[in-house]
C-alpha positions in Angstrom: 33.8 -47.7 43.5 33.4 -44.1 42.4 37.1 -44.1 41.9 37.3 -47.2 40.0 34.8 -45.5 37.4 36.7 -42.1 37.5 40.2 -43.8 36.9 38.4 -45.8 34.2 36.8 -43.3 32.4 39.8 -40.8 32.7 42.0 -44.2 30.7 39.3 -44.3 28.6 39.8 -40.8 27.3 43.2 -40.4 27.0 43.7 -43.7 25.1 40.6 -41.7 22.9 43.4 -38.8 22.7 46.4 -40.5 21.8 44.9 -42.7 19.2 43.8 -39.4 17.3 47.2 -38.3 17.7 48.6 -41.4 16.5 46.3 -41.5 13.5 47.6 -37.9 12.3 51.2 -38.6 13.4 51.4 -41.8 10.7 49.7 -39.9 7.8 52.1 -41.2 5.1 50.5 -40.7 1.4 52.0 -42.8 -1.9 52.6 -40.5 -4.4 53.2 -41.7 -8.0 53.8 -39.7 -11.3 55.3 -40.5 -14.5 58.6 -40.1 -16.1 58.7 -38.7 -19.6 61.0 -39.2 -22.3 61.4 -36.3 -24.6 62.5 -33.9 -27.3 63.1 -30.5 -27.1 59.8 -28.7 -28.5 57.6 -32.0 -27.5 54.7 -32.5 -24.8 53.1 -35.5 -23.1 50.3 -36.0 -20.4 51.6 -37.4 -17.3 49.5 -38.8 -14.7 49.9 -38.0 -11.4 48.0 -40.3 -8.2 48.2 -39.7 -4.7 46.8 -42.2 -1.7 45.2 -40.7 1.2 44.8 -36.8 0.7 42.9 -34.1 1.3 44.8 -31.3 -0.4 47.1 -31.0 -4.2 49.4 -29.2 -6.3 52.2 -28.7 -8.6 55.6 -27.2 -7.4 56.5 -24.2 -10.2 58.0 -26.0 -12.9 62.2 -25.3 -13.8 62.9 -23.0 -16.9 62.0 -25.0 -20.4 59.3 -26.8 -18.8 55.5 -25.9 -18.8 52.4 -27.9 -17.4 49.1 -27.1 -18.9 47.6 -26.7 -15.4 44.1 -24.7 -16.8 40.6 -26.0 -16.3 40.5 -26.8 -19.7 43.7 -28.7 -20.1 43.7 -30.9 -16.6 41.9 -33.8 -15.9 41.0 -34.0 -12.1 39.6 -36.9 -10.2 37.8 -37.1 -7.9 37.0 -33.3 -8.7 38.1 -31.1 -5.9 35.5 -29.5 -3.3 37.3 -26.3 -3.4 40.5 -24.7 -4.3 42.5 -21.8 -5.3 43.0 -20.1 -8.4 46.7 -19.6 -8.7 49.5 -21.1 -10.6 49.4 -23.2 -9.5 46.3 -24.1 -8.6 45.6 -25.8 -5.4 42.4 -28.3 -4.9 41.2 -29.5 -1.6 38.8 -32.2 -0.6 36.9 -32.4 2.2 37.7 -35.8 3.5 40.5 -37.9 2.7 40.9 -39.5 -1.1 42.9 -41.0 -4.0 43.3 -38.7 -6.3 44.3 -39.4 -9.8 45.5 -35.9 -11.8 46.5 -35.7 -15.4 48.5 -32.7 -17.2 49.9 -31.9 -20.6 53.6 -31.3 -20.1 56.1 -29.5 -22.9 59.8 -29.1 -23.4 60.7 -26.0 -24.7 62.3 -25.9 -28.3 65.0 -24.0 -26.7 65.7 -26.5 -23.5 69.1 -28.0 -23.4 69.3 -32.0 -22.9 69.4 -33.3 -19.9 67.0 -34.5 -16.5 64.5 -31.7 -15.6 61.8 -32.6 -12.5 58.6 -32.1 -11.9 57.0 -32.0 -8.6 53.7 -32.1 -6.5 53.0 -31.5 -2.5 50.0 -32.9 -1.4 48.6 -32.2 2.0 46.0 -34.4 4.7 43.4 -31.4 4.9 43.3 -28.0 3.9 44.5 -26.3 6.7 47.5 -28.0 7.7 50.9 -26.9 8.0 52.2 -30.6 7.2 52.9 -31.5 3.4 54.7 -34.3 1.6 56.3 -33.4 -1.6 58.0 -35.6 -4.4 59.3 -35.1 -7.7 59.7 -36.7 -11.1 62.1 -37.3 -13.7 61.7 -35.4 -17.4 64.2 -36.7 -19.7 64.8 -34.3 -22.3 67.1 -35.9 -25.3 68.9 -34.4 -28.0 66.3 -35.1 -31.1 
C-alpha cells in the first residue's frame, strides 16, 4: 500500500512539473501595430497591442524615422509596474496582460520614399531571456 501512495504521489508531482513546463513552453503573444502611410516631414500615432505579456519595447527606429517614446508623448495602458529609463524605454508588469501602447511617429523631411519598419519585442516576465519581436510597415510616399 505504502508503495501505491508513493508511486502516486511521485505521478502526481511530476505531471505538476511538466504542466508548468508546458505552460511556459506555449507562451505565444499576438502582437498587432499599425501601418502608416506617409509624407516625408509628416507624423502619425500608431497603436501598438500585445496579448499575454509581462514585458515591452520599441526596437531603435531606422534613419528618418523617430517615435516620440517620452512620458509626455506615449500613451501606456495598462500603466507599467516598473521599467527602465532608456531609449528605449522598457515597461514591465508584474503578471501577465494586454497591453495597448500608442506613439507619435515622424518621417523626416529629408527621408527618401520607400517601406521603413518599425518594431517592438515583448517579453512573458521581466527576467526572461525569451522575447518575441515583430515589425511594422511605414510607407513613406513621394508628397
Amino acid at each position: 500500500m505504502n508503495r501505491r501512495r508513493f508511486t502516486a504521489a511521485l505521478l502526481a508531482a511530476g505531471t505538476v512539473a511538466l504542466t508548468g513546463c508546458a505552460g511556459d513552453d506555449e507562451w505565444n503573444p499576438e502582437i498587432d501595430g499599425d501601418t502608416p502611410a506617409l509624407s516625408p516631414g509628416e507624423g502619425a500615432t500608431v497603436t501598438v497591442s500585445a496579448t499575454d505579456i509581462g514585458g515591452f519595447t520599441f526596437q531603435p527606429p531606422p534613419d528618418g524615422i523617430t517615435i516620440g517614446w517620452t512620458p509626455s508623448e506615449r500613451s501606456v495602458s495598462p500603466p507599467p509596474d516598473s521599467g527602465e529609463d532608456s531609449a528605449p524605454p522598457r515597461w514591465f508588469w508584474s503578471r501577465r496582460t494586454d497591453v495597448t501602447v500608442e506613439v507619435p511617429i515622424g518621417v523626416a523631411e529629408a527621408a527618401a520614399p520607400g517601406e521603413y519598419q518599425y518594431g517592438v519585442t515583448v517579453l512573458p516576465d521581466d527576467d526572461s531571456e525569451r522575447e518575441v519581436r515583430d515589425a511594422f510597415e511605414i510607407t513613406v510616399s513621394d508628397d
